[in-house]
N, C-alpha and C positions, 0 to 999 in steps of 0.2 A: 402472548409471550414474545419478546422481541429479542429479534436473532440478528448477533455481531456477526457480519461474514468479514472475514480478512483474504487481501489477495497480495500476495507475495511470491516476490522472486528475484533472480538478478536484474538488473537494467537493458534494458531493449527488449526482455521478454515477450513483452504484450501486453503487461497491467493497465495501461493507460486506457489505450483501445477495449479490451473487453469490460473495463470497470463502469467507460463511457457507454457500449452497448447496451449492459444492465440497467442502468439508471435510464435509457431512453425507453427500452422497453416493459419496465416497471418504476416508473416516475410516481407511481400511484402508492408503490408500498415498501421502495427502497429510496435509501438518500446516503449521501459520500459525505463523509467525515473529512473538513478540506484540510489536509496536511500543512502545517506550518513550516516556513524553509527559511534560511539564513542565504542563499544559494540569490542568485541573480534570474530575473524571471525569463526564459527564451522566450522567440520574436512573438509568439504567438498565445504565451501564457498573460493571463487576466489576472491580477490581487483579485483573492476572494473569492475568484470562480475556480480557479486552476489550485493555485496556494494561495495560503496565506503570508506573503512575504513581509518581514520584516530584519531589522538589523543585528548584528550580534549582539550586540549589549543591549534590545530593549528582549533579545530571546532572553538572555540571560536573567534578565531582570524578572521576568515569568517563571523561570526557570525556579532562581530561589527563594518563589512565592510559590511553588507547589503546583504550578497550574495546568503542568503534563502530566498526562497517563503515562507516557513514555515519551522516549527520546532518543537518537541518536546523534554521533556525526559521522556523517557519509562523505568520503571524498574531499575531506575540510569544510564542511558546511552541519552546521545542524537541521536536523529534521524530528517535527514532535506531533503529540497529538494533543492535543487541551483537551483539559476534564471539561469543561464547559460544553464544549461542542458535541462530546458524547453523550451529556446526560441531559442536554437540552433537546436532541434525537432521542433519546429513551423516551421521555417524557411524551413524545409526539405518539410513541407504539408503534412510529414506523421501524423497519428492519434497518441496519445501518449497514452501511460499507465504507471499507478500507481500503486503500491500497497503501500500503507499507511496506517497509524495506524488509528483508529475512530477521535482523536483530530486534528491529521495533516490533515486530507480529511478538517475538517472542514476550517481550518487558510486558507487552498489549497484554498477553491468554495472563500472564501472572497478576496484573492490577486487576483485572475485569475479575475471574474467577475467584479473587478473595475481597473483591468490593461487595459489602453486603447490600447495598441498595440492587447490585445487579440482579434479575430476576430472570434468567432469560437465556438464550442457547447461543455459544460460541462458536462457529467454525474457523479452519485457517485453510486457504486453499494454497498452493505451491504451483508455479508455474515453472516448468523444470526444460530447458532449451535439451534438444536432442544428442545434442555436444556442442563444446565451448567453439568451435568454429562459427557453427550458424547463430550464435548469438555475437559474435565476432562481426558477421556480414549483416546482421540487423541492425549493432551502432551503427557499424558505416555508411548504412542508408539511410538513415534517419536524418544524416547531417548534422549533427548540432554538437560532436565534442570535437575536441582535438584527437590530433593521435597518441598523444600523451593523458588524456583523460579515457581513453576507451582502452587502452592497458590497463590504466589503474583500473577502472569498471571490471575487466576482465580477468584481475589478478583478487577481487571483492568477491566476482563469480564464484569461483575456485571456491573461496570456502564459504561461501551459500549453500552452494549444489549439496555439501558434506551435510546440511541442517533440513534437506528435507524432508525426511523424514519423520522429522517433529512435528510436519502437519494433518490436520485430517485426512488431506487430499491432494496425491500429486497428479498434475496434470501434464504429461511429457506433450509439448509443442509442438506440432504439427505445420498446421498453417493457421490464420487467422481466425477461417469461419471455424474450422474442428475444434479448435481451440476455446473458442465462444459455447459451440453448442457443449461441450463437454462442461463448461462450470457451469453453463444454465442451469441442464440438468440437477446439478449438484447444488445448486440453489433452489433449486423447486422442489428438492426434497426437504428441505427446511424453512421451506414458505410459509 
């Protein structure tokens, strides 16, 4: 039985960095679902490995052929997930992973849960910043927005933090490794 983990939260959280741990450390029985983005690729992201980047109008064009599970726009850009890519991973048995924004987890649990082909165990984990400050000093170290894009991030935050509760599991952020070992754990319990 193949289990969808989702990992969500505001931006600079962590998702990236722990979603990347899991997949090196179980290569063998999880695989990431690559997010489709409308968004411009930073210096270091790969089409295809990182996202799936493409233009607005060929999203859109996906868009009203049915071809997202979900969808959002974040910060003026779209982000979705293709049914293709999720049920081409089902088909494998391997376990799948997510990393999506707080609104897509949610669209995600309602298509999955009332798709009948799904057979299989949903989690949503929540990655929950300590307070909005230190996830404040994480964009800023990251380097990559403006100071006018980590406001808006920050003002997105705001009412994230209000939705988590909606998930299985919140994980209040620490540092890095704690942060890692706590959704291990929580992944090995539905291994």
């Amino acid at each position: 039985m193949a289990l969808i983990l989702v990992i969500s939260g505001p931006a600079g959280v962590g998702k990236t960095t722990i979603c990347s741990k899991l997949l090196k450390e179980f290569k063998n029985s999880l695989s990431r679902v690559i997010t489709t983005t409308t968004r411009s690729p930073r210096n270091d992201e790969v089409d295809g490995i990182d996202y799936n980047f493409m233009d607005e109008a060929e999203f859109k064009i996906k868009l009203e052929r049915g071809s997202f599970l979900e969808y959002e726009i974040i910060h003026g850009n779209f982000y979705g997930t293709q049914k293709s890519s999720v049920m081409n991973l089902l088909k494998s048995s391997k376990n799948i992973l997510l990393n999506i924004d707080v609104k897509g987890a949610k669209s995600l649990r309602k298509e999955i849960c009332e798709n009948a082909d799904y057979d299989g165990i949903y989690k949503s984990i929540f990655l929950k910043p300590e307070n909005i400050d230190v996830l404040k000093n994480r964009l800023l170290q990251r380097g990559s927005d403006n100071e006018q894009s980590i406001t808006s991030r920050l003002e997105t935050a705001k009412s994230e933090l209000i939705l988590a509760e909606e998930f299985d599991h919140v994980v209040i952020s620490a540092d890095r490794i704690k942060d890692y070992n706590s959704v291990r754990e929580i992944y090995l319990c539905y291994k």
